[in-house]
MARDO-872483 format. One record per residue (C-alpha): residue number from 1; x, y, z. Coordinates in steps of 0.2 Angstrom, whole numbers. Last residue first. Layout:
% residues N
<NUM, <X, Y, Z>> ...
This chain:
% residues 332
<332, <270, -244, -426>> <331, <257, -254, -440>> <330, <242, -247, -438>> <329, <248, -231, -440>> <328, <257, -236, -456>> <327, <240, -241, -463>> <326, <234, -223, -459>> <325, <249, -213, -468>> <324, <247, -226, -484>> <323, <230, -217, -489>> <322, <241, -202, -496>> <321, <246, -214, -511>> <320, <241, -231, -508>> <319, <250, -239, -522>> <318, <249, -259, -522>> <317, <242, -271, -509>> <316, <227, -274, -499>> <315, <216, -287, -508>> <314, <211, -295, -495>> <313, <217, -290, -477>> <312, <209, -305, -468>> <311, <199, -309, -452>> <310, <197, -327, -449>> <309, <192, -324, -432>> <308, <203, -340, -424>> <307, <218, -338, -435>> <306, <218, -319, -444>> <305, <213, -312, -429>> <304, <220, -322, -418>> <303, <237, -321, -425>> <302, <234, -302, -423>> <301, <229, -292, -440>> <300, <240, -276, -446>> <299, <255, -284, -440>> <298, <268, -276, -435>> <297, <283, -267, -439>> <296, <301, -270, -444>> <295, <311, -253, -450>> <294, <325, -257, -463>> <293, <339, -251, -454>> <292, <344, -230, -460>> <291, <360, -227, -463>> <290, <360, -232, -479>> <289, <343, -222, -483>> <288, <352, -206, -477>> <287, <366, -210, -488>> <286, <355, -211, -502>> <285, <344, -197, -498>> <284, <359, -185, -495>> <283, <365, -190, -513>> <282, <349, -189, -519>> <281, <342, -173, -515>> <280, <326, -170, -525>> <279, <323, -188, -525>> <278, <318, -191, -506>> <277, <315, -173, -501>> <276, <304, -181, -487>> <275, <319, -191, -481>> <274, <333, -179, -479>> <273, <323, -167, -469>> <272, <316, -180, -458>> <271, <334, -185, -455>> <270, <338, -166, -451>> <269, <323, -167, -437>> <268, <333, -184, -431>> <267, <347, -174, -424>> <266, <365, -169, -435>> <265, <363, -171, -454>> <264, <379, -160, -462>> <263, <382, -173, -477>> <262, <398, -175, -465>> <261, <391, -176, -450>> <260, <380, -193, -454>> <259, <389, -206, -443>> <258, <394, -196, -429>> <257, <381, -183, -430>> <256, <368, -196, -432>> <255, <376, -205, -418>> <254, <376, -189, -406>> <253, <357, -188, -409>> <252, <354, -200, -397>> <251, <346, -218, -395>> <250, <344, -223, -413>> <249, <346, -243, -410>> <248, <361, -253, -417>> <247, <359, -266, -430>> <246, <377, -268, -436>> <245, <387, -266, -451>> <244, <397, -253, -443>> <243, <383, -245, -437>> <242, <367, -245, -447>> <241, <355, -236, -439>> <240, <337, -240, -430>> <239, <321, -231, -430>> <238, <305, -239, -424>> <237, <297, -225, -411>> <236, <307, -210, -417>> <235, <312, -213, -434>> <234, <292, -220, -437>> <233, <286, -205, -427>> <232, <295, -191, -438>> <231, <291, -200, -455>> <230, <271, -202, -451>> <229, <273, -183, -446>> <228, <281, -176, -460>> <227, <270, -186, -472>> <226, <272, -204, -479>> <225, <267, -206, -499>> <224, <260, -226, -504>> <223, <268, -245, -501>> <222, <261, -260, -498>> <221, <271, -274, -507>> <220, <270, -293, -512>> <219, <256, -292, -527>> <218, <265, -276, -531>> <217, <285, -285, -534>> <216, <285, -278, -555>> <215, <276, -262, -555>> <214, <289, -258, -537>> <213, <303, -260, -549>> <212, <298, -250, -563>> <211, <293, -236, -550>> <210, <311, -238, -542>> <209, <317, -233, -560>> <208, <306, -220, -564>> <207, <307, -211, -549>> <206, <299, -213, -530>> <205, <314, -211, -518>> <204, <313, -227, -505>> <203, <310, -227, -489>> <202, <311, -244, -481>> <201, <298, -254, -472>> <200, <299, -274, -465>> <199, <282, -282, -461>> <198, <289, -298, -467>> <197, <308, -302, -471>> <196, <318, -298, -485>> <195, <314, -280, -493>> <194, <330, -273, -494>> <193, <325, -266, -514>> <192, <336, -277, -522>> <191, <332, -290, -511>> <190, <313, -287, -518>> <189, <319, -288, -533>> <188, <330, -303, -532>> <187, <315, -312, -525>> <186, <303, -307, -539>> <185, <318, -315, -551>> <184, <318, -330, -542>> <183, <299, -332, -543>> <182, <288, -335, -527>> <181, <282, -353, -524>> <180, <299, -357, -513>> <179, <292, -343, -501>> <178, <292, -326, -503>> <177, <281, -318, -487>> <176, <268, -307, -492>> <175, <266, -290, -483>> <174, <284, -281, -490>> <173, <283, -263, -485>> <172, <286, -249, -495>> <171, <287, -228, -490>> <170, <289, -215, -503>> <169, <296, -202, -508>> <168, <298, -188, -522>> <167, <280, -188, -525>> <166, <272, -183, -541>> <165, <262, -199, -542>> <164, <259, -209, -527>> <163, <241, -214, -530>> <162, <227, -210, -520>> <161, <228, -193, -517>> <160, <218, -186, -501>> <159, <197, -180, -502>> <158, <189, -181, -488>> <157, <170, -182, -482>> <156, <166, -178, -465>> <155, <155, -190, -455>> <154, <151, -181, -437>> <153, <136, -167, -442>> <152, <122, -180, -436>> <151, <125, -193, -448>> <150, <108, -194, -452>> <149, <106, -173, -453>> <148, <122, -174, -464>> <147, <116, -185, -476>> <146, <99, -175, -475>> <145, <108, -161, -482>> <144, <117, -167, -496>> <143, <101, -175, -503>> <142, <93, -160, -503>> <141, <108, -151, -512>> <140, <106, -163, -525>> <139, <89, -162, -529>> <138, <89, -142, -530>> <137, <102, -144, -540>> <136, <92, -158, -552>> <135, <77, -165, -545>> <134, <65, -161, -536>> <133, <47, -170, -528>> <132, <55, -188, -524>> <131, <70, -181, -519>> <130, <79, -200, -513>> <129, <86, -201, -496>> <128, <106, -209, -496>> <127, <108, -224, -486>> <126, <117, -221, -471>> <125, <138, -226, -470>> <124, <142, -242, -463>> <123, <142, -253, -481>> <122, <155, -236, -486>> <121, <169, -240, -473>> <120, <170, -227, -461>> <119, <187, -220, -458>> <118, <192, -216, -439>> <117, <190, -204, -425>> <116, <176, -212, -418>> <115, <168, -196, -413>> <114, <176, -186, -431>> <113, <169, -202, -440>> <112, <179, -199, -460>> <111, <172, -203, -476>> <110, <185, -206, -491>> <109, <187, -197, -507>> <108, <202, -202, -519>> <107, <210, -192, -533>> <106, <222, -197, -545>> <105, <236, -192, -550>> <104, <241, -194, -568>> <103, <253, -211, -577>> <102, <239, -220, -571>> <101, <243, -239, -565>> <100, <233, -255, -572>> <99, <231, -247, -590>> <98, <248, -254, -597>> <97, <258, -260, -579>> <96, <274, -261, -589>> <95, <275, -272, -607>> <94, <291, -279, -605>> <93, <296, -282, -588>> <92, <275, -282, -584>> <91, <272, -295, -592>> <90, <288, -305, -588>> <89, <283, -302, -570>> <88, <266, -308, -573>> <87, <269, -324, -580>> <86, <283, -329, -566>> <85, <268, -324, -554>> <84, <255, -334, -564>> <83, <268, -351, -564>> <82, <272, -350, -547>> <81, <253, -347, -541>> <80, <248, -363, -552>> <79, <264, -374, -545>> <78, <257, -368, -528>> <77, <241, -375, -531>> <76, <245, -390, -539>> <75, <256, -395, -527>> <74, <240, -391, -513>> <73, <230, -403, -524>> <72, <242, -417, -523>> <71, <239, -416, -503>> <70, <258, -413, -493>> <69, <259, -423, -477>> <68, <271, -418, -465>> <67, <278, -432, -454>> <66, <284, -426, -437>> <65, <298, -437, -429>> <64, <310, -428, -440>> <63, <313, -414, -427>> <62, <315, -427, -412>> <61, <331, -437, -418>> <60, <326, -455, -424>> <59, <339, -466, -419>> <58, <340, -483, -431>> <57, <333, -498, -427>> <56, <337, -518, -421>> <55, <356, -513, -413>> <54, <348, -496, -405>> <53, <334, -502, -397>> <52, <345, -519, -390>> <51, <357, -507, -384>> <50, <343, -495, -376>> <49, <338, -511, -367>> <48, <353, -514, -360>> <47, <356, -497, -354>> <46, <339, -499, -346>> <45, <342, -513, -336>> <44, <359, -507, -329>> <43, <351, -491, -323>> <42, <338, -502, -314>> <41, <351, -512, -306>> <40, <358, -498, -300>> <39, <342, -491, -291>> <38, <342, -505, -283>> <37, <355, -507, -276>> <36, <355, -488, -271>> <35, <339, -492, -263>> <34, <346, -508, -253>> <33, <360, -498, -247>> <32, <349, -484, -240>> <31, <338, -494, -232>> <30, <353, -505, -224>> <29, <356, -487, -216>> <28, <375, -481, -221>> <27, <391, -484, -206>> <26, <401, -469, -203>> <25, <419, -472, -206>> <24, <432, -458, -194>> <23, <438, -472, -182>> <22, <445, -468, -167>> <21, <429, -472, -155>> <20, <429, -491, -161>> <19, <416, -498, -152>> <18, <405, -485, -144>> <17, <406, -477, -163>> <16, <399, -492, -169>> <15, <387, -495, -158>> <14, <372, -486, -165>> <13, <375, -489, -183>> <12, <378, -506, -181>> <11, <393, -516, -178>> <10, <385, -531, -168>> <9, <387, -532, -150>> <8, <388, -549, -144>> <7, <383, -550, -125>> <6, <393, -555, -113>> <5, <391, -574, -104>> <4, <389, -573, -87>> <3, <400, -586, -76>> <2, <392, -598, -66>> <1, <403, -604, -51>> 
């Protein structure tokens, strides 16, 4: 008699269950297996060689990876500014702004487009006609009327104050960043005035003392006479309060109330009020201008204006006077 020999069933993945039905283990592929090896010995591989990294050299952290070159030329530079500025402000401590600020107002003229509705610079504006057969009155009158047949009624020429003399207000905005190149004393100034960040305006009432004080930070500030309006839209679109030493937005008139009762200042047209009487009222004004956050603008230029165009303010600092009501436009 031949007898059959049975198979041999090996615990695989198939059979395993056939074989032991009880049992709750599931066997893993070999693929599997040999993947996790593998990926295990890799791990081990790389914590050892991160050892032998960190034993032969130190652990460089990612902000100190960047190396900043500073040229001689640029120290020298920046001592230069630091020096003139420091120069400047003990000038002008001691001495005042001497010829460099009128003690009278002064009046400015200015061409305004009515189509574009903007100011036109004077390198845009026509060139004037020369009367070669009058001159005098006659002349002049002439002359006057062919600017206006080339401009073609449109460019109106305006007259506005271009200092803030005999104002009880006036708005300032810091527009130069003080970095370690700017004196310690123009810093404590400009602190003193809550000037600390860039594009930040406050109100301010315009006597003799803040007048001082602005004369001395003027390389760093912008500031001129707001009107009615300009005060109403920058309270309205950029205001924010000072509640409980925090930054809180001006949502309702019911925190003016709240906050401002008291002095008898209940919506924002109150806070206008307050405001433009600047110096006339200065209790109100003060607590006015304590409630008030210093307001944080924009910009006149883009990044890519002043980056990839190149396009620069200049000289654009100092008293404004009435002009101050466009660059503040610019600026909401």
């Amino acid at each position: 008699q031949h007898h059959r020999e049975t198979p041999l069933l090996l615990p695989t993945a198939n059979n395993y269950a056939a074989m032991n039905p009880n049992s709750d283990l599931q066997l893993v592929p070999e693929t599997l297996l040999k993947r996790r090896h593998d990926l295990d010995n890799l791990r081990a591989r790389r914590a050892a060689e991160s050892l032998s990294r960190s034993v032969t050299r130190k652990r460089v952290s990612d902000k100190s990876k960047v190396v900043k070159i500073v040229k001689p030329e640029t120290i020298l530079v920046q001592s230069r500014h630091r020096k003139n500025a420091a120069r400047r402000y003990n000038r002008v401590s001691k001495k005042g702004m001497q010829k460099r600020a009128s003690n009278r107002s002064v009046e400015g003229r200015k061409v305004w487009d009515s189509e574009r509705g903007a100011e036109v610079d004077e390198d845009d504006l026509p060139p004037k006609r020369e009367n070669e057969e009058g001159s005098g009155e006659e002349g002049g009158a002439v002359d006057e009327s062919a600017n206006e047949e080339e401009g073609g009624g449109r460019l109106h020429e305006i007259s506005y104050k271009a200092n803030s003399i005999g104002a009880a207000t006036v708005f300032v905005v810091l527009v130069r960043p003080t970095v370690h190149t700017t004196p310690k004393p123009v810093r404590r100034t400009l602190s003193s005035l809550r000037l600390r960040r860039v594009q930040e305006g406050v109100f301010l009432p315009y006597n003799s003392v803040t007048r001082k004080m602005l004369h001395l930070v003027e390389p760093y500030v912008l500031y001129g006479v707001p009107s009615p309006e300009t005060i109403s839209d920058l309270v309205r679109r950029r205001g924010f309060c000072r509640v409980e030493g925090k930054r809180a937005p001006l949502a309702d008139n019911n925190v003016i109330e709240r906050e401002l009762g008291d002095a008898g200042l209940i919506c924002v047209e109150d806070l206008v009020h307050a405001v433009v009487a600047g110096a006339d009222d200065a209790e109100t004004f003060g607590k006015v201008a304590k409630f008030l956050w210093p307001f944080r603008l924009t910009a006149r230029k883009s990044k890519f204006q002043r980056r990839v165009l190149a396009e620069k303010d200049g000289k654009l600092y100092g008293d404004q006077g009435e002009a101050m009501n466009g660059y503040i436009r610019e600026m909401l």
